[in-house]
N, C-alpha and C positions, 0 to 999 in steps of 0.2 A: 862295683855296685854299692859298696858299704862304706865305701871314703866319701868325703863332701864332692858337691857337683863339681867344682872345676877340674880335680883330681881324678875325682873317678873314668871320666872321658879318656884321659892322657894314659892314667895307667890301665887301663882297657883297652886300650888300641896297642899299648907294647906290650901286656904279657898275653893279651888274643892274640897276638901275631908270633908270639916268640913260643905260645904254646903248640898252637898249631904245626909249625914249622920243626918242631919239634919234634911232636908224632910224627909229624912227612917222615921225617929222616933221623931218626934217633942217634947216631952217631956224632955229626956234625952241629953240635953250640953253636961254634964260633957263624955259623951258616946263619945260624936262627938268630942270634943274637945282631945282628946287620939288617936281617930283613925288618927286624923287631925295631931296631932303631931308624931305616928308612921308611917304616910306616908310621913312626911318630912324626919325626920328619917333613913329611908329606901331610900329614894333621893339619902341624901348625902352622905351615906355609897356606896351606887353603884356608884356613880361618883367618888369618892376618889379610890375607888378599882378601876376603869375603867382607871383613871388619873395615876395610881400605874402602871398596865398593862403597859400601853404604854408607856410611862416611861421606866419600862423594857426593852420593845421591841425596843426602840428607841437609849437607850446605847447598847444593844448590835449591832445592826443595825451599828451605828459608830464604834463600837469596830472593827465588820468585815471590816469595807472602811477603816479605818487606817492598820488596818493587808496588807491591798489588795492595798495600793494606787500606788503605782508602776505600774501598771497594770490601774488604774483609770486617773492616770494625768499626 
């Protein structure tokens, strides 16, 4: 919460997770420390694919206003 925006996100999702995981089971780190790193993991593979998407969607979006701009401007 107190690091800059891109940071904050990344390292909130691995010490929520590796804190959490922790209390579950106070013995086993090495437990929490894997779940903590598969749900960063898992972060930034849906933001990359989410960023991929729109990305897509956003070349083709201009592909159609260039096809169409006669009509536009």
């Amino acid at each position: 919460m107190f690091s800059p925006i891109p940071f904050g996100i990344l390292i909130g999702a691995f010490s929520g997770t590796f804190i959490g995981e922790t209390l579950f089971d106070k013995t086993d780190t090495k437990r929490a420390f894997k779940a903590a790193s598969g749900s960063l993991l898992g972060l930034l593979t849906s933001a990359t694919i989410k960023f991929a998407v729109a990305l897509v969607y956003a070349v083709l979006f201009f592909m159609k206003v260039w096809e169409y701009n006669g009509e536009f401007f």
